[in-house]
Backbone bond lengths (Angstrom), bond angles and torsions (degrees), N, CA, C in turn:
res aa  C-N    CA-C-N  psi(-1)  N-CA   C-N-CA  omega(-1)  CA-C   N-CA-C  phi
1 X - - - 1.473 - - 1.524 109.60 -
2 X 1.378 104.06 116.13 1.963 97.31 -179.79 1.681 103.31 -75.96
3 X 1.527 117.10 164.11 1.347 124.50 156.05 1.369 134.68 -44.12
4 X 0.784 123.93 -172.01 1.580 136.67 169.00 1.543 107.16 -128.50
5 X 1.763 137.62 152.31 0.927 96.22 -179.09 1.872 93.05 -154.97
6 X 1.085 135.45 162.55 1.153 120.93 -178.47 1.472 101.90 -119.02
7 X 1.656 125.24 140.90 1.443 92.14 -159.22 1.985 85.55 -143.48
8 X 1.437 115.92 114.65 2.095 112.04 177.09 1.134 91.61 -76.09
9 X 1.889 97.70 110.97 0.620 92.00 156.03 2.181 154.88 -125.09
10 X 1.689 89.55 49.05 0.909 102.15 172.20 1.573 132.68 86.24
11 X 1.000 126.70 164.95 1.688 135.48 147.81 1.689 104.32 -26.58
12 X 1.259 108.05 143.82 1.793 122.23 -176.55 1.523 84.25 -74.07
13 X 1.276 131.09 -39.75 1.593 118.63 -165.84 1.368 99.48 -76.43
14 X 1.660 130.88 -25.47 1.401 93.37 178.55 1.446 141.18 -49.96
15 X 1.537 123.50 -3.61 1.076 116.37 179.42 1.798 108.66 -92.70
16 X 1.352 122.89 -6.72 1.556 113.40 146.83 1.353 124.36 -80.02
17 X 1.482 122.19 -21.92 1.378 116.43 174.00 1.124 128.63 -39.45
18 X 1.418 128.08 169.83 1.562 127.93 148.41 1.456 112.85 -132.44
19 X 1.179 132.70 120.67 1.442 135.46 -140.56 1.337 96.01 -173.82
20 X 1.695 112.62 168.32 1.631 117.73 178.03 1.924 93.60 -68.96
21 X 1.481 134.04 -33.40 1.180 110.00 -140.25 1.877 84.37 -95.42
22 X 1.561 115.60 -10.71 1.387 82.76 176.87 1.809 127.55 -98.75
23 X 1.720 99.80 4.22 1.041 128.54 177.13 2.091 103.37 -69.84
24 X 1.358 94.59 -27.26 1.368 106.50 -164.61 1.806 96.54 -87.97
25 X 1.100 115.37 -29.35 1.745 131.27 -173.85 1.423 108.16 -49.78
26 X 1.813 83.71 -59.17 1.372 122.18 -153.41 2.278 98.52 -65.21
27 X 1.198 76.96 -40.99 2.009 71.51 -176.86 1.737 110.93 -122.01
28 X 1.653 93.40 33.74 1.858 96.40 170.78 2.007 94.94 -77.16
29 X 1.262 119.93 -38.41 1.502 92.58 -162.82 1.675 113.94 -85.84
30 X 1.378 117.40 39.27 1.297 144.99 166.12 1.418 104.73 -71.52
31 X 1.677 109.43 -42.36 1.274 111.11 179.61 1.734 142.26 -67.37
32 X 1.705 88.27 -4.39 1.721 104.70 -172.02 1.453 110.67 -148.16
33 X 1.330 120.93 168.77 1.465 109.18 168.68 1.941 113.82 -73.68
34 X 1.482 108.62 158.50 1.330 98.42 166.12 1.490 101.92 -55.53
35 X 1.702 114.96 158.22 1.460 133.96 162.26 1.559 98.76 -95.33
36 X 1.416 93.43 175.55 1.634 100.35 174.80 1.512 90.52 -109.64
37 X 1.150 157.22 55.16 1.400 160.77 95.82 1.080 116.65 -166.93
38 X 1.225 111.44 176.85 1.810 127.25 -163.45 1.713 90.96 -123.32
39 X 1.499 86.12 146.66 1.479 97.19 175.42 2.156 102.03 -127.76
40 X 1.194 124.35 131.32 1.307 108.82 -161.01 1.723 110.40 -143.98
41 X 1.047 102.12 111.74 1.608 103.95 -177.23 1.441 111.45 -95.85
42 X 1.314 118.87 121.36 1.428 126.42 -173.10 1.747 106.50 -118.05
43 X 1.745 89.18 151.67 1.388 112.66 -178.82 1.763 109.80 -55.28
44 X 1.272 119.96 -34.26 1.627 145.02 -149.52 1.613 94.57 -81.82
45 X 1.512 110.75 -23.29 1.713 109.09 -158.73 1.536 101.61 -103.59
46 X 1.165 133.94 87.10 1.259 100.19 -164.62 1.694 79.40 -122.97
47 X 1.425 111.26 157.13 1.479 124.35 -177.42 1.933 110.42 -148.46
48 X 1.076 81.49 170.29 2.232 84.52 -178.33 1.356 79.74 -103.47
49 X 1.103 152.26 9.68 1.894 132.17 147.14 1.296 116.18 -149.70
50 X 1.108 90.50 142.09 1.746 85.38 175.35 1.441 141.10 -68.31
51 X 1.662 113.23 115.47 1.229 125.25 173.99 1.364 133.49 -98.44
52 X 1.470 116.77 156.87 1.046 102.67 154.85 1.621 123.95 -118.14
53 X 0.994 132.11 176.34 1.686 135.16 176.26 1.125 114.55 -98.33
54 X 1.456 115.52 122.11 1.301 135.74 -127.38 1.636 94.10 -135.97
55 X 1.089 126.94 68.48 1.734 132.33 -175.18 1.528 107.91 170.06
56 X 1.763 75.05 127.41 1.525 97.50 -175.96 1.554 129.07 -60.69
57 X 1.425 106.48 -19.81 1.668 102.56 175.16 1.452 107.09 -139.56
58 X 1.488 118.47 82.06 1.740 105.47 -162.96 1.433 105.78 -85.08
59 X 1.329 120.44 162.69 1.420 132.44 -125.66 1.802 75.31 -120.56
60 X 1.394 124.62 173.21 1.849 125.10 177.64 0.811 98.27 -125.93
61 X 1.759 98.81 120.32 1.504 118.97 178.74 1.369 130.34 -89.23
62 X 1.403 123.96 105.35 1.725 118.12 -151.71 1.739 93.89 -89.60
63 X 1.345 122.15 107.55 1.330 148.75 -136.11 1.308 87.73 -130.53
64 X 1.500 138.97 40.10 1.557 143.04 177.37 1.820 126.51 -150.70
65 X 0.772 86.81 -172.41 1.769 80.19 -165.67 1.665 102.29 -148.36
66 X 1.512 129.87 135.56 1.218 131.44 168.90 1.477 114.39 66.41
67 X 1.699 105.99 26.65 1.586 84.56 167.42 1.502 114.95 -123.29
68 X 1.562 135.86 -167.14 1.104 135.58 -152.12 1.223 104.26 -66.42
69 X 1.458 143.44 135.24 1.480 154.30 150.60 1.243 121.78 -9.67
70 X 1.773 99.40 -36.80 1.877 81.66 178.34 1.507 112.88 -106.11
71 X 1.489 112.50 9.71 1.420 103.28 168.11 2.004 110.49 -71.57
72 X 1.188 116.89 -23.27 1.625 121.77 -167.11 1.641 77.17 -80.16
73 X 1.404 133.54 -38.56 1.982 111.60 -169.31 1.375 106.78 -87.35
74 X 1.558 122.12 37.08 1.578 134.83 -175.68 1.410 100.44 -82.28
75 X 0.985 128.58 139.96 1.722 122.54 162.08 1.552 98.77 -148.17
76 X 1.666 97.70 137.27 1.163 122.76 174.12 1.655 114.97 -115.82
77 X 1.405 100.76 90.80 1.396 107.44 -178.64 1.104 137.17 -114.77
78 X 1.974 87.06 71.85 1.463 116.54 170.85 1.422 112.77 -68.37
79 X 1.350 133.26 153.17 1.806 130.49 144.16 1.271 115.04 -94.85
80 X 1.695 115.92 156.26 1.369 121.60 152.19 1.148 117.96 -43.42
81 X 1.207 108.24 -155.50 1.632 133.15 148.69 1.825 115.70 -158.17
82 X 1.083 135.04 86.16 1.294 135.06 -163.62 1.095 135.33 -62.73
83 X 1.314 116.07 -9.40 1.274 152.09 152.49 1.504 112.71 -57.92
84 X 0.947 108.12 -51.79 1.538 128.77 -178.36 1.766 89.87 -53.39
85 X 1.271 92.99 -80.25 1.472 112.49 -173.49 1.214 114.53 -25.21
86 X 1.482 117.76 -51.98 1.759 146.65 -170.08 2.224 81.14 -57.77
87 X 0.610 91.08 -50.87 1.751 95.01 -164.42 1.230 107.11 -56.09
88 X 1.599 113.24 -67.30 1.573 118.52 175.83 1.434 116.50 -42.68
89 X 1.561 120.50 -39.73 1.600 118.84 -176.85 1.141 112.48 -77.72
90 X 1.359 113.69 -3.25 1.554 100.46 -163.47 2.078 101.98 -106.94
91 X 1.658 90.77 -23.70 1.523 113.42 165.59 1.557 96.02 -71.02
92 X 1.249 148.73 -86.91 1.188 146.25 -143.74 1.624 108.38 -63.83
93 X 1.777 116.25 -19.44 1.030 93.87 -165.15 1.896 103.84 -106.74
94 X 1.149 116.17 -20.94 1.543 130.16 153.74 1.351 106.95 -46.38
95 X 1.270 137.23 -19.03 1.452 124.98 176.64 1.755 108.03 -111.64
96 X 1.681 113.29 17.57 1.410 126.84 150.05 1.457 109.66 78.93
97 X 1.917 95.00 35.94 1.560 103.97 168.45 1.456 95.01 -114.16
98 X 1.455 116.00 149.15 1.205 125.48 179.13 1.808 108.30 -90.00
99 X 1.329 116.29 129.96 1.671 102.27 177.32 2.110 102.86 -150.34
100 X 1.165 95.05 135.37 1.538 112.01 -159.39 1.734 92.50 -95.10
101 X 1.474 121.72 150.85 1.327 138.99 -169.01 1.906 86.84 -95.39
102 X 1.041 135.43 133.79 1.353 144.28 159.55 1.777 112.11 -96.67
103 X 0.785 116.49 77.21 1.806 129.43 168.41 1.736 108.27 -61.63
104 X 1.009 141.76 -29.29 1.541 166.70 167.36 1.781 132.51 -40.43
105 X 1.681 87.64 -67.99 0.941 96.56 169.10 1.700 143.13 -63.92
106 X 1.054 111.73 -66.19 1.384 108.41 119.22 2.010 92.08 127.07
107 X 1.076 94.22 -13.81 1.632 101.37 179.30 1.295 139.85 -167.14
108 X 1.261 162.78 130.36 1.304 173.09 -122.40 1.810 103.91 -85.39
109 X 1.308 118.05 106.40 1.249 142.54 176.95 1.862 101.74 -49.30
110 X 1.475 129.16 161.75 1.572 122.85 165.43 1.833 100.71 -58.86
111 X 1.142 155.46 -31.67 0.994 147.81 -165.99 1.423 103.05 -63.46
112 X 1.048 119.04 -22.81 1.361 118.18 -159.97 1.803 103.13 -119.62
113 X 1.208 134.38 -19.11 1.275 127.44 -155.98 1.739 86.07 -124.27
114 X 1.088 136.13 -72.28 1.344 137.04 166.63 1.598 117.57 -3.10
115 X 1.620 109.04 -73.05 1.824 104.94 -172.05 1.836 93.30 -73.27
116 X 1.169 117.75 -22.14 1.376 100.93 -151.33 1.819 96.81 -104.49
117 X 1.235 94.74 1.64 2.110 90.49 150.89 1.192 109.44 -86.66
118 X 1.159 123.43 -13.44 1.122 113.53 -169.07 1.980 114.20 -104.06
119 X 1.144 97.04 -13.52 2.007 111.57 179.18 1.577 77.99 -102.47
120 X 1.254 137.32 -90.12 1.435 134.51 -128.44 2.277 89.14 -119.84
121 X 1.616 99.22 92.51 1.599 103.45 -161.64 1.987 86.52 -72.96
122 X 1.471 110.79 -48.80 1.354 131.86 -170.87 1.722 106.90 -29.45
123 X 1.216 99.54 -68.42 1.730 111.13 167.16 1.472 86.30 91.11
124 X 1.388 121.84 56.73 1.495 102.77 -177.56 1.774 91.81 -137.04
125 X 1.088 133.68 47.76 1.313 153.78 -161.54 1.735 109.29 -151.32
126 X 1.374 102.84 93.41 1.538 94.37 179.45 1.069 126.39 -57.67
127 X 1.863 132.12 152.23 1.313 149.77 -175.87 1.133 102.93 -90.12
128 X 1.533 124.45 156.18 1.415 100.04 153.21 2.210 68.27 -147.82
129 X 1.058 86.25 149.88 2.020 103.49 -175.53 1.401 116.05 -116.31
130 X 1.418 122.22 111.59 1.406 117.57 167.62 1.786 112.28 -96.20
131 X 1.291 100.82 152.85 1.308 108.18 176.09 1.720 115.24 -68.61
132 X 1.689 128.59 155.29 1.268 130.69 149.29 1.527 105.19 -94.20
133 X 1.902 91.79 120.84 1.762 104.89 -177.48 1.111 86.42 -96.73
134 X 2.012 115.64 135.65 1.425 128.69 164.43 1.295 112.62 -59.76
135 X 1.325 138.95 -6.80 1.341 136.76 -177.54 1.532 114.64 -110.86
136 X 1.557 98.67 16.60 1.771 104.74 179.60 1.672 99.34 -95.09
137 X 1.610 130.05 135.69 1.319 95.23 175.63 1.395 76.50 -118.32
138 X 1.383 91.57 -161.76 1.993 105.89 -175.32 1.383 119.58 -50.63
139 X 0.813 119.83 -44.71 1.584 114.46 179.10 1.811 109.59 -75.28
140 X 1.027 130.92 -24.49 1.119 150.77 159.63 0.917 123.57 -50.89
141 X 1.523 131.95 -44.69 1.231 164.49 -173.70 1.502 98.27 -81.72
142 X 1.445 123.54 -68.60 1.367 135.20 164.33 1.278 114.55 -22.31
143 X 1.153 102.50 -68.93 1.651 112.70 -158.53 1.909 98.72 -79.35
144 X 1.330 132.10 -23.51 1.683 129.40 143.67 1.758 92.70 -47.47
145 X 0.894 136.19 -81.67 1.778 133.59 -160.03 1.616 98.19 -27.91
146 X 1.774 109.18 -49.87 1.531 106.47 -133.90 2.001 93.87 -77.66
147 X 2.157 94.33 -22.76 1.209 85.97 -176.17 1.659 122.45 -79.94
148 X 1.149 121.74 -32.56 1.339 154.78 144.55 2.123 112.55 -21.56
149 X 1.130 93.60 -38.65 1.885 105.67 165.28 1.551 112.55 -47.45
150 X 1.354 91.91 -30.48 1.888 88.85 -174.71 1.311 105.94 -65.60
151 X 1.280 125.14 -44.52 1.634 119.85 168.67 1.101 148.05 -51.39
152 X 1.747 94.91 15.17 1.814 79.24 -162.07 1.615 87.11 -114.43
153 X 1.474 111.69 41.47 1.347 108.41 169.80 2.099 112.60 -61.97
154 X 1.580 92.50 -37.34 1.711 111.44 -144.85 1.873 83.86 -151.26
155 X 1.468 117.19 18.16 1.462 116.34 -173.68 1.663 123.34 -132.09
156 X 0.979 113.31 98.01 1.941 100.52 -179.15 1.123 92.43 -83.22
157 X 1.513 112.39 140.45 1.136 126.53 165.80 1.691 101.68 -116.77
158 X 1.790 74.80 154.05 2.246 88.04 -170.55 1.501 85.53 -139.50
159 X 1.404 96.26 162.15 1.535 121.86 -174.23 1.379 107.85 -144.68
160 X 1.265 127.79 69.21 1.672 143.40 -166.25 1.725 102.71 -67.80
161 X 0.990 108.68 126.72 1.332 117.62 -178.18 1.310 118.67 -161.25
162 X 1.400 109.79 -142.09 2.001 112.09 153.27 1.868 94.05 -159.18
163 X 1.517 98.01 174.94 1.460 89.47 -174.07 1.479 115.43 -127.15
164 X 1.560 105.79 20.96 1.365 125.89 148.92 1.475 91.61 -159.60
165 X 1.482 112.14 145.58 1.606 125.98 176.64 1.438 118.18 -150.53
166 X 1.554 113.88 88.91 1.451 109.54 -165.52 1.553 83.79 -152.79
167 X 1.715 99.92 72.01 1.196 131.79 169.33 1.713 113.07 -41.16
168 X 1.385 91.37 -42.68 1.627 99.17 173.65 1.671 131.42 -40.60
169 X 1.300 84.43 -54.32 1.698 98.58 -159.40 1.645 94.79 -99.78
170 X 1.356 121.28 4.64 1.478 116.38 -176.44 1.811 106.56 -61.43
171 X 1.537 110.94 174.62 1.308 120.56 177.36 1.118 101.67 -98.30
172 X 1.225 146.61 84.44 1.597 145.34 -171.81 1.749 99.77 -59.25
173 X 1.567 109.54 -59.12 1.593 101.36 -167.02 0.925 110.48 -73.94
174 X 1.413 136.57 28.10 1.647 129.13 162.23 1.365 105.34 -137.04
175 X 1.675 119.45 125.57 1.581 96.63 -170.69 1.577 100.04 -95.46
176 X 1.700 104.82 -4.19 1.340 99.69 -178.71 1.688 121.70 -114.51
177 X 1.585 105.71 44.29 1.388 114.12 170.86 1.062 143.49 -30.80
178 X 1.392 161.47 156.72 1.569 142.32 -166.42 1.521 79.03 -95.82
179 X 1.769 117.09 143.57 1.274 128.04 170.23 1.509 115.77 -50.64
180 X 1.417 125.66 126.64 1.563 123.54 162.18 1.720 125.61 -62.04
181 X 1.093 100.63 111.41 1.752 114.82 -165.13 1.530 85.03 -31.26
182 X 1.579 140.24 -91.75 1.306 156.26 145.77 2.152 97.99 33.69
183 X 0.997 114.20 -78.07 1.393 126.89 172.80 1.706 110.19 -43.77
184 X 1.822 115.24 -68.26 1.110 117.54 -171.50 1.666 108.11 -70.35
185 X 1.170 108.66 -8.36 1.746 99.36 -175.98 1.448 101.85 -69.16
186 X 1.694 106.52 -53.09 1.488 112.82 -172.50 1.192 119.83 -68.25
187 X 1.541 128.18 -12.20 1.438 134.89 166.35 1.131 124.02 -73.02
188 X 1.555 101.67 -41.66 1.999 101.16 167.90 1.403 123.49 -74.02
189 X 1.758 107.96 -11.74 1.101 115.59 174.62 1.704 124.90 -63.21
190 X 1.563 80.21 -53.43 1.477 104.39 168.19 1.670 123.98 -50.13
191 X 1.029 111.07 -63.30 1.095 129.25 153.10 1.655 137.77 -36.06
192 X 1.126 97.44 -37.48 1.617 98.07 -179.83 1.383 108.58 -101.38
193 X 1.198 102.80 7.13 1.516 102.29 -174.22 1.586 90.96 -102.88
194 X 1.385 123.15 -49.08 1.332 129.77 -163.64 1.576 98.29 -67.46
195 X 1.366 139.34 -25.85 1.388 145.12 167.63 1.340 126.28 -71.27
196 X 1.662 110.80 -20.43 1.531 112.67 162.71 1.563 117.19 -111.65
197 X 1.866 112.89 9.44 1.522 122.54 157.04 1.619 90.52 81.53
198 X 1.440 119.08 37.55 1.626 107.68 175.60 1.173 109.58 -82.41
199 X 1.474 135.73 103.69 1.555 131.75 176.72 1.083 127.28 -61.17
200 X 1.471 102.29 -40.75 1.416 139.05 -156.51 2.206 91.50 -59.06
201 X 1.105 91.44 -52.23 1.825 116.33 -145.76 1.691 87.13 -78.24
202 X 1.372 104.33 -59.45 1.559 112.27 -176.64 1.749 117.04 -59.54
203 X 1.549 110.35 -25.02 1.586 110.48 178.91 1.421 95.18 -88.08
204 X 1.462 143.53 -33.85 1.199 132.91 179.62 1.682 114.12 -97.63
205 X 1.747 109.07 36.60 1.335 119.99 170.05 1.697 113.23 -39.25
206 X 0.894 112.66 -39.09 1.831 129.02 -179.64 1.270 112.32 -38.39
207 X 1.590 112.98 -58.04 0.976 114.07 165.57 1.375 130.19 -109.52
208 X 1.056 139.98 -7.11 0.888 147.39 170.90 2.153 123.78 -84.03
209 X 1.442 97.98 -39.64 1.693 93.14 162.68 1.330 105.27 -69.06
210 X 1.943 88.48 153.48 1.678 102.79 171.23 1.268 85.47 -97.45
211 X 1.844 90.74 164.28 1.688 109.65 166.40 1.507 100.20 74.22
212 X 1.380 147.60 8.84 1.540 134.11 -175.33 1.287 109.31 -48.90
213 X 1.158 112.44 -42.48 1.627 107.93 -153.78 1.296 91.66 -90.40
214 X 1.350 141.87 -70.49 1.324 126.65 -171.21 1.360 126.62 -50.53
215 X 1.810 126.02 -11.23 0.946 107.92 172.22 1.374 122.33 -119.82
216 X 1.672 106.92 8.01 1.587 113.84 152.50 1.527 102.00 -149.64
217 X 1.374 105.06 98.09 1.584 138.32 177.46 2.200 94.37 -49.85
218 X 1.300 85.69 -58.14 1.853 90.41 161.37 1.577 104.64 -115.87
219 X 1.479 96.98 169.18 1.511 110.08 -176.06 1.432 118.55 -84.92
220 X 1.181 123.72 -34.87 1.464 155.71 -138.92 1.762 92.06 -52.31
221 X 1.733 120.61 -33.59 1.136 127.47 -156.74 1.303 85.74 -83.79
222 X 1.053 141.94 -38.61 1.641 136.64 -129.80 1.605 93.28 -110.65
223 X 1.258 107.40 -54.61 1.939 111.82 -166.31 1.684 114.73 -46.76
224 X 1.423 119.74 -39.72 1.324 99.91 168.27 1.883 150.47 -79.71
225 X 1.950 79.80 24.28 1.113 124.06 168.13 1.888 104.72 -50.47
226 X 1.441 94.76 -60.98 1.359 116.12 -159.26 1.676 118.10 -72.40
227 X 1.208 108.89 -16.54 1.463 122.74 171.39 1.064 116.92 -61.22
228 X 1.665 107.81 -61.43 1.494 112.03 163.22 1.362 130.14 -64.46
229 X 0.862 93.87 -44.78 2.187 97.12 160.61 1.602 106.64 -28.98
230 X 1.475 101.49 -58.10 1.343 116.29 -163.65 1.555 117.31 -65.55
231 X 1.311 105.32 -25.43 1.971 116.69 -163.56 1.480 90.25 -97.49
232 X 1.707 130.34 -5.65 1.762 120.31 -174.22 1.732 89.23 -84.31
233 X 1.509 124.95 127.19 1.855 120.52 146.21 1.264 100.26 -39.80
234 X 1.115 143.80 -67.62 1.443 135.92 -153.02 1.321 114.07 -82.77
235 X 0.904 130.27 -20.37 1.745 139.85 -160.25 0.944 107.99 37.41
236 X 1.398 140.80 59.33 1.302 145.44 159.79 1.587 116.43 -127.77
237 X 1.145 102.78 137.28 1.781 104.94 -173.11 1.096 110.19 -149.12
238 X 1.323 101.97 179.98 1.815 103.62 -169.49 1.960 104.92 -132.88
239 X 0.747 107.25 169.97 2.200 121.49 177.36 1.624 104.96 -113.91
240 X 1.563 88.44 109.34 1.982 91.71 -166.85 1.592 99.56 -87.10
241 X 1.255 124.66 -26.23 1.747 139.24 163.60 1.628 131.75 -135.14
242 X 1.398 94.84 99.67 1.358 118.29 176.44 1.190 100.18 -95.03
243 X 1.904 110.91 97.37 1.099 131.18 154.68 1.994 111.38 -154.33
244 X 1.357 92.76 163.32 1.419 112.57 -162.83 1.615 115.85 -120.61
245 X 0.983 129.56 101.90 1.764 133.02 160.79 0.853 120.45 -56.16
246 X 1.139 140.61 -179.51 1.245 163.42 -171.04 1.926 119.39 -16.48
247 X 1.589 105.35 52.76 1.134 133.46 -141.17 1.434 143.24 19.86
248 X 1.693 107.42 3.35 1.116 117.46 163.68 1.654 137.59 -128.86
249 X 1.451 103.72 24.87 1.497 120.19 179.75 0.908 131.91 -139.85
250 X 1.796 109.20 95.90 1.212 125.68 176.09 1.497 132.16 -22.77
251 X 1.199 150.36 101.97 1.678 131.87 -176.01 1.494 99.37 -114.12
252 X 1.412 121.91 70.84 1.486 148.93 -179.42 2.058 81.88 -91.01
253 X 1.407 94.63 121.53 1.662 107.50 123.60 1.404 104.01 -116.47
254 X 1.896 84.61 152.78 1.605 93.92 179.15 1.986 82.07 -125.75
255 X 1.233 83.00 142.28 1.697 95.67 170.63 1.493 109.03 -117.07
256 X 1.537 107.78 140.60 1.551 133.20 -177.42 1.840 95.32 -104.99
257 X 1.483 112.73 105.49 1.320 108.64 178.02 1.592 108.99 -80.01
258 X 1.768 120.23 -50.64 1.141 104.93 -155.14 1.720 88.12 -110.95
């Protein structure tokens, strides 16, 4: 059975960088056997229902603005598998979630092509991409994970996000800033809760994390947190890199083993 895994993932350039966290990218799937596909919910996709992406060879969508020239000549030339796909809808929707085929879109957002040039460079491991529906909240989100568990026979599941994102107030000209107390409070929060499997604490993050608002002004980064939460039996996980950029952004994966 592979993991589940939630993975910040950063600036669109981290996948040209060279840094501890992409050194860390680069030899996270050391930790499991290859799967025969990835299933990957990104911050970038967000929809009012849940979809999935419905095309056999999606094209990489450079989903950024103002950065270096050769990140836009990046190509990630992963495939689906539609078949695959045919399976998941027919799983997600027998357990009395509604989920729409996206023919449209047409290709894999940076959430999705970025960390995973950098774990799987080959691209020879099919994708298959679900949408983040704004009307999923955490427990919602969860209970997609718990149904979504059935896959991880022959399925990695990822939950692309970051685990503080308040892009705003970051230190851009230093990528190696001293961490903002504000950031690390809500990370150990996060964290220590996800290490003793508290559901309870982690689905009522809202109120219960410190720092929410300053360190996701929107949620969008944080929620596909909860998918994977949701697809671990145990709900307990661990943070394989506790480190921080540009003094306020966490680049925590936390991995769900069982």
């Amino acid at each position: 059975m592979f993991p589940s895994l939630y993975i910040s993932h950063g600036s669109p350039a981290l996948s040209i960088m060279d840094n501890s966290t992409t050194s860390f990218l680069k030899n996270l799937s050391s930790n499991f056997p290859e799967p025969k596909f990835i299933l990957v919910i990104s911050a970038h996709w967000l929809t009012k229902n849940l979809k999935i992406l419905y095309e056999e060879s999606p094209h990489t969508i450079h989903d950024f603005y103002n950065f270096p020239k050769e990140l836009y000549q990046l190509e990630y030339k992963a495939k689906s598998d539609l078949k695959k796909c045919d399976e998941i809808i027919s799983l997600i929707k027998s357990s009395g979630i509604e989920i729409e085929k996206d023919i449209s879109r047409g290709g894999f957002d940076h959430g999705v092509w970025s960390p995973l040039s950098l774990i799987y460079p080959k691209a020879n491991i099919p994708i298959i991409q679900l949408s983040l529906p704004i009307n999923f909240d955490s427990k919602k989100l969860f209970e997609l994970g718990v149904i979504l568990s059935k896959l991880r026979e022959d399925t990695l599941i990822i939950g692309s996000g970051a685990m503080t994102h308040n892009i705003m107030n970051s230190t851009w000209e230093n990528e190696n800033a001293k961490p903002n107390s504000y950031a690390k409070e809500f990370r150990d929060w996060v964290v220590g809760n996800i290490q003793k499997g508290n559901v309870n604490s982690l689905l009522n993050y809202e109120k219960e994390a410190p720092n929410l608002q300053i360190n996701h002004p929107s949620k969008e980064h944080f929620l596909p947190l909860f998918v994977t939460f949701g697809a671990s039996n145990n709900h307990i996980g661990e943070s394989l890199h506790d480190i921080y950029m540009y003094g306020n952004q966490s680049m925590d994966t936390i991995i769900f083993k069982k």
